[in-house]
Structures are given as structure tokens and as C-alpha cells.
Rosetta silent file (secondary structure, phi, psi, omega in degrees, C-alpha in Angstrom):
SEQUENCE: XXXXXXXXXXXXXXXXXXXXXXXXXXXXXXXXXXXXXXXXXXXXXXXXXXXXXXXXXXXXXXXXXXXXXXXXXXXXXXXXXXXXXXXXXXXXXXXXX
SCORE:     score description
SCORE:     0.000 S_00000001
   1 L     0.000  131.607 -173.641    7.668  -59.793   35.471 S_00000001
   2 L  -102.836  148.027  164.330    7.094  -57.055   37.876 S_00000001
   3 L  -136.458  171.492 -162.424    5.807  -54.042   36.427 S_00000001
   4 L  -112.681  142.010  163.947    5.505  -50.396   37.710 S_00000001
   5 L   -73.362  153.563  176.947    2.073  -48.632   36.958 S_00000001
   6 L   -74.131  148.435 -177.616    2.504  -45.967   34.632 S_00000001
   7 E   -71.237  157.212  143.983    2.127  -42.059   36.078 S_00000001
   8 L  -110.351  142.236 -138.254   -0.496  -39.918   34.565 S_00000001
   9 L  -117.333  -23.896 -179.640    1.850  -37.014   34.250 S_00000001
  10 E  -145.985  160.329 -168.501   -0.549  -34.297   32.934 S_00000001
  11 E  -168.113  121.113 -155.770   -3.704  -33.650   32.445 S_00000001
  12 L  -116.011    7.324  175.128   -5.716  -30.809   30.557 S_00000001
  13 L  -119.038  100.629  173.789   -8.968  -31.314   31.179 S_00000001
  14 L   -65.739   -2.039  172.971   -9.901  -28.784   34.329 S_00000001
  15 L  -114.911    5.571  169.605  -13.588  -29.353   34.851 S_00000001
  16 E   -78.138  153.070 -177.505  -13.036  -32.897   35.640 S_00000001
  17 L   -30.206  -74.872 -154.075  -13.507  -33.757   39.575 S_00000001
  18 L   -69.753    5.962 -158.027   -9.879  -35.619   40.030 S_00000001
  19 L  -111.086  146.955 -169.048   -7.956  -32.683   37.985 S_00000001
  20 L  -158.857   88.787  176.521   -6.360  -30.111   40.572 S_00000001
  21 L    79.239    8.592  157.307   -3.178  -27.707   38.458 S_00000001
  22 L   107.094    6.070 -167.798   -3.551  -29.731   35.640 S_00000001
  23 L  -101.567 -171.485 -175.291   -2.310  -33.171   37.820 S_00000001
  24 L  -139.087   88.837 -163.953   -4.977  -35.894   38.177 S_00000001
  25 L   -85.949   44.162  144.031   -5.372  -36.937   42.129 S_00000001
  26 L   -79.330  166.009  168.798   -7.482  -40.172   41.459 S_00000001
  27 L   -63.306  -46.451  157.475   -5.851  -43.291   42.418 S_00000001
  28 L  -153.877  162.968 -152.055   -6.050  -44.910   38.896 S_00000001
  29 L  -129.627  149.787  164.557   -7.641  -43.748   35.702 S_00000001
  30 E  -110.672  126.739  167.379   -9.250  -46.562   33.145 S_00000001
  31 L  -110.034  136.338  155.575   -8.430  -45.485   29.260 S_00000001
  32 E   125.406  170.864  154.043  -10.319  -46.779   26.809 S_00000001
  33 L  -122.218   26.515 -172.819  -14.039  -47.700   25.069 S_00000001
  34 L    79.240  -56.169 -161.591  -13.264  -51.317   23.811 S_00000001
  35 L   -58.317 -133.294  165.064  -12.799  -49.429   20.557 S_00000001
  36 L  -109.152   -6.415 -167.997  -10.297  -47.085   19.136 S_00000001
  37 L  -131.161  111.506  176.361  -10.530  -44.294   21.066 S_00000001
  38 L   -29.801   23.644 -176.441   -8.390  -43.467   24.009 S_00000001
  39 E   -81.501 -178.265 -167.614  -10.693  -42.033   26.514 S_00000001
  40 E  -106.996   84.182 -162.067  -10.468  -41.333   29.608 S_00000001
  41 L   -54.315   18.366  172.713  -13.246  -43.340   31.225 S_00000001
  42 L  -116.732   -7.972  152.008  -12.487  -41.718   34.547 S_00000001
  43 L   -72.953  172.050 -165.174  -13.240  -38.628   34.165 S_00000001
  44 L  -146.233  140.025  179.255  -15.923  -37.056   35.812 S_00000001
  45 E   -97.993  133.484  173.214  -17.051  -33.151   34.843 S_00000001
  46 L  -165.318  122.909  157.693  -17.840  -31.756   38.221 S_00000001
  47 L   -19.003  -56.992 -169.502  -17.190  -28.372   40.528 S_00000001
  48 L   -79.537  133.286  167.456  -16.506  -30.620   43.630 S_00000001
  49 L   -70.296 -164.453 -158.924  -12.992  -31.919   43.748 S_00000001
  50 L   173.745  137.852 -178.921  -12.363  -35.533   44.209 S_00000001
  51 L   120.151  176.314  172.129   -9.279  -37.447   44.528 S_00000001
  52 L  -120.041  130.500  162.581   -5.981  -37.471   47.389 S_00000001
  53 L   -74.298   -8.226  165.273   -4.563  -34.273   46.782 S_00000001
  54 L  -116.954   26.052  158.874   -1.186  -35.520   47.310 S_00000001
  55 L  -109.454  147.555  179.971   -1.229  -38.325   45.029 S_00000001
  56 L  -109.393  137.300 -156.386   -0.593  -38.501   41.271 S_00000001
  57 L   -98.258 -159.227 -153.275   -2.652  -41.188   39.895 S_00000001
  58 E  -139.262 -178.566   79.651   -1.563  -44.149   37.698 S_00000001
  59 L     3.453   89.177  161.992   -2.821  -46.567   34.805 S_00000001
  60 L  -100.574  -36.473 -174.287   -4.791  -49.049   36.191 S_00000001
  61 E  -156.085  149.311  171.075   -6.093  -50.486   33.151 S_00000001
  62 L  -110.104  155.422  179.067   -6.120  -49.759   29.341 S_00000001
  63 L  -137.064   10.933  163.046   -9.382  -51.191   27.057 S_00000001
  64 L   -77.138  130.131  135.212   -7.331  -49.659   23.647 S_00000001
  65 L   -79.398   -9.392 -161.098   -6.218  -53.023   22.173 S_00000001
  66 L  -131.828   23.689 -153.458   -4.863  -51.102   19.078 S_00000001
  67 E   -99.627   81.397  171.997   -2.783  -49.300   21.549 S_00000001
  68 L   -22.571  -51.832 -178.151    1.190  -49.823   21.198 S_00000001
  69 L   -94.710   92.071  154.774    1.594  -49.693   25.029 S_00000001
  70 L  -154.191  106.901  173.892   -1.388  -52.076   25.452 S_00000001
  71 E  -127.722  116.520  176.060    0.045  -55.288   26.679 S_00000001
  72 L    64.175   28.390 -171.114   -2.911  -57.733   28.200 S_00000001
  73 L    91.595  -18.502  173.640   -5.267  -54.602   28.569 S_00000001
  74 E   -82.000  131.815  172.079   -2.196  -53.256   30.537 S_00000001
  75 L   -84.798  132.822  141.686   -0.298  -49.679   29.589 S_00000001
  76 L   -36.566  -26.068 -164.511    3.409  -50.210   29.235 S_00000001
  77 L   -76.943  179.553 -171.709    4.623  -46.408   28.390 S_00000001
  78 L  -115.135   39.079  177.392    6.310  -45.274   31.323 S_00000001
  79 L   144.318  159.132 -171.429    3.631  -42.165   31.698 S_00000001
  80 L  -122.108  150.688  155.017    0.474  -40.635   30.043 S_00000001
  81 E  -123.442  140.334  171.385   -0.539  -37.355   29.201 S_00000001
  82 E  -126.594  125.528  153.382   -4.591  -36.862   28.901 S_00000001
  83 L   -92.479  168.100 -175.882   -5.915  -34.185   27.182 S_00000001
  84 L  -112.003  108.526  170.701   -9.160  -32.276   26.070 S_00000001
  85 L  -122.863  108.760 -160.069  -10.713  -33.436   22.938 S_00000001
  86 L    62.929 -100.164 -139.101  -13.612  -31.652   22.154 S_00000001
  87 L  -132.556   35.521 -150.459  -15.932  -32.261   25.066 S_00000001
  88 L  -136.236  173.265  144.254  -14.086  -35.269   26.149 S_00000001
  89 L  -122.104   85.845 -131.602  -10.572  -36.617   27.828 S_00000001
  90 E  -153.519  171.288 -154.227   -8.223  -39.133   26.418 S_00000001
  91 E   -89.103  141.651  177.392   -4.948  -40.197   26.715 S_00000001
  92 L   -93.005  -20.459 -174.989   -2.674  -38.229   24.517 S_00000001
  93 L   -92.138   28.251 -173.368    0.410  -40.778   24.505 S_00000001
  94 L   -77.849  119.970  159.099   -2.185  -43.257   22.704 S_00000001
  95 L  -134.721  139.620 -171.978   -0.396  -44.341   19.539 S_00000001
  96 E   -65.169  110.794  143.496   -1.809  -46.964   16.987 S_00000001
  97 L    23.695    0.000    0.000   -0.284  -50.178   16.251 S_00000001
């Protein structure tokens, strides 16, 4: 089965490094804490940007297990939105099982 990584398509949290207009230039983002809660283990809070400014980054791995689109640690949706929750980032298209 070939699969396409998923886009992240948006992104609301503006003091991380890789966020530039609200996109996310890293290459791939990791979601998850083992746990239940989507974050977005790739942010970074920082002034200096970071990332290729012409790339929109992907799903490289999910660590949500309780995740709907979490198939083998992989996400399945066919894009993410991450958001700002509290002091945090996490994937907003997370939905439970």
C-alpha cells in the first residue's frame, strides 16, 4: 500500500520556530506523547525562524494510538490542522476512537 504523507495545512501557533503565516515549513512534524494528547512534539517556541520556507511540512509520525487516523503510529487523514492550546500545540484534526 503506498501511502501519501498527510499535509499540515495550518497552523496557529506563531511563536514556534517552523511557523511562518500560520504554515509550518519543517519537513515533518511528530504528534503525540504516547498518551492521549495530540501534541505537537515539534514545536519549538523561538524568535529565529527555522524550516524551508517553501515547503509545507507533512506527518511523519503519530504516537496518539487512540487516534482514529492512527494506523501503525502512522496518520491517515488526508491533512492536519495544529493549533494553540494553552501554552502548547497539538493537532486539531485529532479525534478519539
Amino acid at each position: 500500500m503506498v501511502m501519501k504523507m498527510p499535509k499540515v495545512l495550518n497552523c496557529d501557533a506563531k511563536e514556534c520556530a517552523y511557523n511562518m503565516d500560520n504554515q509550518c515549513h519543517a519537513m515533518a512534524i511528530t504528534v503525540g506523547d504516547m498518551e492521549e494528547c495530540p501534541l505537537c512534539d515539534t514545536a519549538v517556541k523561538s524568535e529565529k525562524k527555522a524550516g524551508i520556507s517553501d515547503m509545507d511540512a507533512g506527518v511523519g509520525a503519530c504516537k496518539v494510538d487512540v487516534c482514529q487516523f492512527n494506523e501503525s503510529l502512522e496518520c491517515t487523514a488526508k491533512g492536519i490542522n495544529v493549533k494553540l492550546h494553552s501554552v502548547h500545540a497539538e493537532c486539531a484534526t485529532f479525534k478519539s476512537k
